[in-house]
matplotlib code that plots the C-alpha trace (Angstrom):
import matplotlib.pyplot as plt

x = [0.0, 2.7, 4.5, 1.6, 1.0, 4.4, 4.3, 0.8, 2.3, 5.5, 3.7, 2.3, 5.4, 7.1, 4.1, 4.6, 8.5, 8.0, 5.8, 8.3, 11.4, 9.2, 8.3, 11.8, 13.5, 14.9, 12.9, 15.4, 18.1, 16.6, 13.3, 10.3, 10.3, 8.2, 6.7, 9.0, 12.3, 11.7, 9.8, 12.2, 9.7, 9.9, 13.7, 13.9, 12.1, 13.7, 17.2, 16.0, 14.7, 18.2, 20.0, 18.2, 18.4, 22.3, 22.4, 20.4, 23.1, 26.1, 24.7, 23.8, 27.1, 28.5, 26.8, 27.4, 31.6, 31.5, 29.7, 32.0, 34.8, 34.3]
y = [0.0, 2.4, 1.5, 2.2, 5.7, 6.5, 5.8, 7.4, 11.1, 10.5, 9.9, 13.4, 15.3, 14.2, 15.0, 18.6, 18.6, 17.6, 20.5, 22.7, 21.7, 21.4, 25.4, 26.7, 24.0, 25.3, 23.9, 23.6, 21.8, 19.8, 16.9, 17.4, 15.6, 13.4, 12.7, 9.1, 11.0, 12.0, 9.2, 6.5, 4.1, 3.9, 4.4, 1.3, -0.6, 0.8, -0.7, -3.8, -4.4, -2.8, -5.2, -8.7, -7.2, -6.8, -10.0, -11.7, -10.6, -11.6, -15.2, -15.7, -14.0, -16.8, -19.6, -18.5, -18.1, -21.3, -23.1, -21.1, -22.7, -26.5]
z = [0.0, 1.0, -2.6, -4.2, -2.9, -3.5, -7.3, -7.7, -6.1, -7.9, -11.1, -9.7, -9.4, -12.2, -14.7, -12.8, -12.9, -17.2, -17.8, -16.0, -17.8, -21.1, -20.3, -19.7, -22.7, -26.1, -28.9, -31.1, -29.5, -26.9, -27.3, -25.2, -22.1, -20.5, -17.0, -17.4, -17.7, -13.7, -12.7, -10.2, -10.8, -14.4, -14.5, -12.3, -14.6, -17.3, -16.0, -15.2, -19.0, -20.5, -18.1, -19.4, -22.5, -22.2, -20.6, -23.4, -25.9, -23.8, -22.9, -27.0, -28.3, -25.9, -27.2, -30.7, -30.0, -28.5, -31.3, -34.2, -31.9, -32.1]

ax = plt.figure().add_subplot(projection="3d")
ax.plot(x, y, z, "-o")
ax.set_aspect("equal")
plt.show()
């Protein structure tokens, strides 16, 4: 319960802290952010996908070296 309410008023403040940053951001050189660029939760989960993702590719680049090598 107590993660849940946490998530719900960050999901809050980083809609806020977005349309802040998108206010005071140069069109031109910069992309439009979103409330997920200042979100924890989402950057968590985020890393977690990257990381299998990067451990996908090591494990099957290993099994392809190793089946090149025999």
């Amino acid at each position: 319960m107590t993660e849940a309410r946490e998530r719900s008023e960050w999901a809050r403040t980083s809609t806020l802290m977005a349309l802040i940053a998108n206010a005071h951001r140069d069109a031109k050189k910069t992309r439009p952010f979103k409330p997920t660029d200042f979100d924890p939760f989402t950057q968590q989960e985020k890393k977690n996908v990257n990381d299998m993702a990067l451990l996908k590719a090591m494990f099957t680049g290993m099994k392809q070296a190793e089946g090149t090598g025999h």
